[in-house]
KESE-698895 format. One record per residue (C-alpha): residue in one letter; y negated, z negated, x negated. Coordinates in nm, 4 decimals. Layout:
! KESE-698895
ZATOR res    north       up     east
ZATOR   A        Y        Z        X
...
! end
This chain:
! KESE-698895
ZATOR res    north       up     east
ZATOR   X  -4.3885   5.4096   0.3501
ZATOR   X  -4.5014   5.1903   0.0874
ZATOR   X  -4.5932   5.4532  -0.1546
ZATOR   X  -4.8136   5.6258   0.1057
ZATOR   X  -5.0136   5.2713   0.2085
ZATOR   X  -4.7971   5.2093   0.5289
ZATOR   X  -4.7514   4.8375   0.3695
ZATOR   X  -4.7246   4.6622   0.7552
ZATOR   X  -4.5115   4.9001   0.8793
ZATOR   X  -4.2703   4.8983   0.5483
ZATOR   X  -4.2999   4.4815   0.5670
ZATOR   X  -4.2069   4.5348   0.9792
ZATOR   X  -3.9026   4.7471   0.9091
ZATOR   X  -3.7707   4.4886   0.6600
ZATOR   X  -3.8043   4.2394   0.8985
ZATOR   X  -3.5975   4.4714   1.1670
ZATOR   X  -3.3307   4.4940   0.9103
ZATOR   X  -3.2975   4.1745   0.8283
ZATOR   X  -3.2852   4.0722   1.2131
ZATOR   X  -3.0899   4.3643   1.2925
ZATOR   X  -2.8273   4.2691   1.0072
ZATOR   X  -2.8593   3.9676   1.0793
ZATOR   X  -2.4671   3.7523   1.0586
ZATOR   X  -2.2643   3.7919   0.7480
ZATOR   X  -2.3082   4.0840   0.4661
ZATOR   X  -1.9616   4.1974   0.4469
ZATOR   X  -2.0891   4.3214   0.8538
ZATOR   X  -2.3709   4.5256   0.7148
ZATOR   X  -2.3678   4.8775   0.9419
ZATOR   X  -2.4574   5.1619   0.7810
ZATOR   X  -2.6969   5.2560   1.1371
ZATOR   X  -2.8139   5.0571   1.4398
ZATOR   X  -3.0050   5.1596   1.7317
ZATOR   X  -3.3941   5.1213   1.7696
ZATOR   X  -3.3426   4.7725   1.9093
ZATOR   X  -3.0977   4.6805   1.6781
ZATOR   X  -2.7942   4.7587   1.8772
ZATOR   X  -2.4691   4.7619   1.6348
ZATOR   X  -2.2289   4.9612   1.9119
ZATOR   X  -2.3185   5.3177   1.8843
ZATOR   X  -2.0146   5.5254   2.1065
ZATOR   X  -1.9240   5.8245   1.9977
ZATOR   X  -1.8803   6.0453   2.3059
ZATOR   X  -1.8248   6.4542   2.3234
ZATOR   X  -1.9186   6.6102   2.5711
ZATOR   X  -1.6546   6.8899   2.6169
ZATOR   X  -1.8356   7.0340   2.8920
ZATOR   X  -2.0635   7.1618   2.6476
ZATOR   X  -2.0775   7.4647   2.4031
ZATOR   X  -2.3101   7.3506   2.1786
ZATOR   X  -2.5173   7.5757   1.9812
ZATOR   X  -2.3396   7.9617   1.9391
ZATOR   X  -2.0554   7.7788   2.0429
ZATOR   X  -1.9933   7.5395   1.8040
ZATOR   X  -1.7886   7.2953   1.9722
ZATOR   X  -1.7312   6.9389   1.9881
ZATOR   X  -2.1100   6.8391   2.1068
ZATOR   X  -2.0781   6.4475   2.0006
ZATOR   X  -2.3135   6.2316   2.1318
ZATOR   X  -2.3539   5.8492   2.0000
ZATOR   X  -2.2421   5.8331   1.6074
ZATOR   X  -1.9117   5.7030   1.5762
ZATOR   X  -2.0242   5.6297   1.1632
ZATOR   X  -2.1670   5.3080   1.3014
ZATOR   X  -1.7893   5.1178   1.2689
ZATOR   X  -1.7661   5.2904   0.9156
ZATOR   X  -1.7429   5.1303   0.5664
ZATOR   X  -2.0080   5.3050   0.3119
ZATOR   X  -2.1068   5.1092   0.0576
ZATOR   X  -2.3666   5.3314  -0.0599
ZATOR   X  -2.5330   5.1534   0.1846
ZATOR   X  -2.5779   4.8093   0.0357
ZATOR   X  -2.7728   4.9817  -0.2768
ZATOR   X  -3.0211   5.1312  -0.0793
ZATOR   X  -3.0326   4.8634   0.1237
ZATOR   X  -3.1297   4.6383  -0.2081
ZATOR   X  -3.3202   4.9128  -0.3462
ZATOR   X  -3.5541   4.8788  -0.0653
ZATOR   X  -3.5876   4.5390  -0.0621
ZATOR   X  -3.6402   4.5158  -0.4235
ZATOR   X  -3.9341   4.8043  -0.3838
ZATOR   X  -4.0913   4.6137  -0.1025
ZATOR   X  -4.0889   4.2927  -0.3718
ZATOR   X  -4.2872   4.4998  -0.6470
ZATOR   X  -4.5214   4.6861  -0.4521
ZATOR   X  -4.6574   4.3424  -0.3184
ZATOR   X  -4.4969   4.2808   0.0559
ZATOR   X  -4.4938   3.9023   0.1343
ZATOR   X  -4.1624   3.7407   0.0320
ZATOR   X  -3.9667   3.4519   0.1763
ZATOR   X  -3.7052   3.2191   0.1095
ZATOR   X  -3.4824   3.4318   0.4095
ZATOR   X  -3.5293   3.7841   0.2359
ZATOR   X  -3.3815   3.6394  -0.0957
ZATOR   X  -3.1221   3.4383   0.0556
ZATOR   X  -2.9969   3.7785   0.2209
ZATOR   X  -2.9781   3.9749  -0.1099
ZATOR   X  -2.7658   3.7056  -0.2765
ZATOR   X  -2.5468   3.7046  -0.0097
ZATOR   X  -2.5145   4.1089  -0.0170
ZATOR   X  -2.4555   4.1034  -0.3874
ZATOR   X  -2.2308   3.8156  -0.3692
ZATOR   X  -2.0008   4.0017  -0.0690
ZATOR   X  -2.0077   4.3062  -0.2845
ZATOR   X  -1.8534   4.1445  -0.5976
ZATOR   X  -1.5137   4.2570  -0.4053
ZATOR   X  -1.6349   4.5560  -0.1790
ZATOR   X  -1.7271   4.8102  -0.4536
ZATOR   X  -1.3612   4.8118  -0.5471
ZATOR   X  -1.2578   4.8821  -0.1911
ZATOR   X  -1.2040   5.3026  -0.0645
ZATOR   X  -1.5025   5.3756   0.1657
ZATOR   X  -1.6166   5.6521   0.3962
ZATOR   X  -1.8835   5.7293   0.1978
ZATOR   X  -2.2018   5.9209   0.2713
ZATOR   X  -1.9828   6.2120   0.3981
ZATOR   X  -1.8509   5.9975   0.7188
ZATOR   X  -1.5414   6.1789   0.6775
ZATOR   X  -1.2797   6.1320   0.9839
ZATOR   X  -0.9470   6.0602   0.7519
ZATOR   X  -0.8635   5.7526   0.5261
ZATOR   X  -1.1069   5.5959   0.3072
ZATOR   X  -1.1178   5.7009  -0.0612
ZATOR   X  -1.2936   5.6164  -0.3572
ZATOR   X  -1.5893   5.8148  -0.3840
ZATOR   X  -1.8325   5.8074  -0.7140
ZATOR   X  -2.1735   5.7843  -0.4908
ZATOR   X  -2.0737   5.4558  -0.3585
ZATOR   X  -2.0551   5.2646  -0.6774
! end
């Protein structure tokens, strides 16, 4: 957004993320809803045969209760771009990346889902570090 002059709408989104995030980093989602929702049901819909049959149809994203920790970098990444290309800053925004990087100190050690949402055990995966 930023690179393309959308610098209101980039500096809105941060502010949705930082409301939508909102509570303690270690409870950073990977996705929320439009409105900031953080329960996102997974539901399939077995009634369904999905496209050339390609059962389950899943509505909902059951990803949302997932740990990737991929996430926290872009999440920085973004905030740190919105910094240099001139968005307003505030005392809140910087509070909030401390936090992340402080709650990460531990959480890069820890197996994730990573960016594959895969439906087993968490396992280390190279992308999240």
């Amino acid at each position: 957004m930023l690179n393309n002059g959308y610098a209101k709408e980039a500096e809105e989104f941060r502010d949705w993320l930082l409301r939508a995030v909102a509570g303690h980093p270690a409870e950073l989602q990977i996705m929320y809803s439009i409105l900031g929702r953080r329960r996102l049901i997974e539901l399939e819909l077995d009634w369904l045969p999905g496209y050339e049959n390609s059962r389950p149809v899943r509505i909902g994203n059951a990803a949302w209760n997932q740990l990737q920790l991929d996430v926290y970098g872009e999440m920085i990444d973004t905030l740190h771009l919105s910094r240099r290309k001139g968005l307003s800053d505030n005392d809140a925004v910087w509070r909030f990346e401390k936090a992340v990087l402080n709650s990460l100190e531990d959480a890069w050690r820890k197996p994730d889902e990573g960016i594959w949402e895969i439906r087993g055990p968490r396992r280390h995966f190279t992308h999240s570090r």
